[in-house]
C-alpha positions in Angstrom: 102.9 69.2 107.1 103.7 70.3 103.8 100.4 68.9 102.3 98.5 71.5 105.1 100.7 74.2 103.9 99.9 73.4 99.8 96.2 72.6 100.6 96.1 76.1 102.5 97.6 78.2 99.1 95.3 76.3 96.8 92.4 76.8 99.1 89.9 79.4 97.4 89.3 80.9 101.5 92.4 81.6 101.7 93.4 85.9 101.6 93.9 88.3 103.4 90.5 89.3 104.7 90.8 91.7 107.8 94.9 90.3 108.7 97.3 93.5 108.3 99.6 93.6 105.8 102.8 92.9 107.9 100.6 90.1 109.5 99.3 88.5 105.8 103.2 89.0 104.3 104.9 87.2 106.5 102.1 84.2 107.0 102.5 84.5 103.0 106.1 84.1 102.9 106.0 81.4 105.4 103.6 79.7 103.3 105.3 79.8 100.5 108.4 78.7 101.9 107.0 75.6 103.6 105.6 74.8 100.4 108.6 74.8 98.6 107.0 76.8 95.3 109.9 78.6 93.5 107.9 79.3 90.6 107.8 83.0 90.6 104.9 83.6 88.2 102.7 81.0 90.3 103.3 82.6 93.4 102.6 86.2 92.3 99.6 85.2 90.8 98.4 83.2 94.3 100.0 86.6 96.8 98.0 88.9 94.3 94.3 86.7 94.1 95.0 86.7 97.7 95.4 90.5 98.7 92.3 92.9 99.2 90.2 93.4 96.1 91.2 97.2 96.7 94.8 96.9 97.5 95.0 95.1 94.4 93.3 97.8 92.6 95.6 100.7 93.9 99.2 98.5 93.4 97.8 98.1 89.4 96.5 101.3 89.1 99.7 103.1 90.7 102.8 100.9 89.4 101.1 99.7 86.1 104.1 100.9 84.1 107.0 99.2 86.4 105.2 96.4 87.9 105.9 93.2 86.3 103.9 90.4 86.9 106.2 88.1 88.0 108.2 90.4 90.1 107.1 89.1 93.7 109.4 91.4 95.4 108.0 94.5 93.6 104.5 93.4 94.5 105.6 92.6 98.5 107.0 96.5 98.3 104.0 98.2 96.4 101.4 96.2 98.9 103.8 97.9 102.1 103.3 101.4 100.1 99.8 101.4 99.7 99.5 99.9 103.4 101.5 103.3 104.3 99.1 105.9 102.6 
């Protein structure tokens, strides 16, 4: 199982496309965990090349000066914020 779970994160096809936020955050998470990857930097970078071209516009374009790029739970927050507005 956990080589489905890896091969599904590396997988270029793999985003959020049409899922709601909620719905592609907690598949994410699950993800993630199944997978075992701790490394923060490697899984912001996959969470954020997997969110909506445009989400990932507005969380950069609003948070640029607080938002670190390693900060996963600061990106999970921002991406619930601009679901909100």
């Amino acid at each position: 199982m956990k080589v489905e779970v890896v091969n599904k994160l590396e997988e270029i096809i793999y985003y959020q496309g049409s899922h709601g936020i909620e719905d592609y955050l907690d598949e994410f998470q699950t993800l993630i965990s199944n997978a075992n990857y701790t490394d923060s930097c490697t899984i912001v970078v996959k969470f954020r090349r997997d969110l909506q071209t445009t989400i990932q516009n507005q969380i950069t374009a609003l948070l640029v000066e607080c938002l670190k790029d390693i900060d996963l739970t600061m990106w999970f927050e921002a991406t619930r914020c601009i679901n909100q507005t």
